[in-house]
Each structure stands twice: as structure tokens, then as C-alpha cells.
C-alpha positions, 0 to 999 in steps of 0.5 A, a space after each residue: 898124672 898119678 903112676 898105677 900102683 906096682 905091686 913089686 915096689 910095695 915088696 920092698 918096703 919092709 926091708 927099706 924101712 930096715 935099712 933106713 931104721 939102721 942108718 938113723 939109728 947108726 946116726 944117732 948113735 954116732 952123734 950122741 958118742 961125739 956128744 959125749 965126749 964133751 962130758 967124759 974124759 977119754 984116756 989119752 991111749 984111747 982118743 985115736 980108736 975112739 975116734 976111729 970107731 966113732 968115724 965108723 959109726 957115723 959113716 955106716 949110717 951116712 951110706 945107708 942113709 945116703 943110699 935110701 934117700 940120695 937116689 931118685 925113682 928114676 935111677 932107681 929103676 935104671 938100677 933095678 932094670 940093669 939086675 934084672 937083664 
């Protein structure tokens, strides 16, 4: 069976798609510095905050990521049910 179709879900979506946009672009970004470093030298000085920003990058985009898509409907609506009271 097929749930009615709730108008406050439909509310959200822009701001989900915002955040899924980030988290991928986040990704992405991360992947193509690690990547990028098989090609460009790194003065010795800067490896360590290279790799901590990097490190960074990355996990901002793993917890957004992570956030949209790990959930299931249920929690979700455990979760929105529990910030409503």
C-alpha cells in the first residue's frame, strides 16, 4: 500500500537537496585534493595541514552524507515527532 502523500515532507525537500549538494560537492572536493597529490609536490612544511584540511573536507561531506541517506523514514519521523513535543 502507497502512504497519502504529506504536504510538510515536500517542504523540506529543497533544503535536503541543499544539503545533499554540499555533501557531495564536499566529497568530491576531498577526493580530487587527495587525488591531486599523486601529481603536485607538497613542501615537507605543509603535508601535515594539507592533510589535516583535507581529513576535513572529507569528513564534513561523509556526516552530511551520512546524515541524508543513513537515516531510515522511520527514524526520521521518530526524530521529527520527538522536536515537535
Amino acid at each position: 500500500m502507497t502512504e497519502p502523500l504529506d504536504l510538510i515532507d515536500l517542504a523540506h525537500k529543497p533544503r535536503e537537496m541543499f544539503r545533499a549538494t554540499i555533501g557531495l560537492l564536499a566529497v568530491v572536493g576531498g577526493l580530487a585534493g587527495l587525488g591531486a597529490l599523486f601529481f603536485i609536490e607538497v613542501p615537507t612544511g605543509n603535508r601535515d595541514a594539507l592533510m589535516l584540511g583535507l581529513g576535513a573536507v572529507l569528513g564534513w561531506g561523509a556526516a552530511v552524507i551520512g546524515h541524508e541517506f543513513g537515516g531510515s523514514v522511520a527514524g526520521r519521523k521518530a526524530a521529527e515527532a520527538g522536536i515537535k513535543k
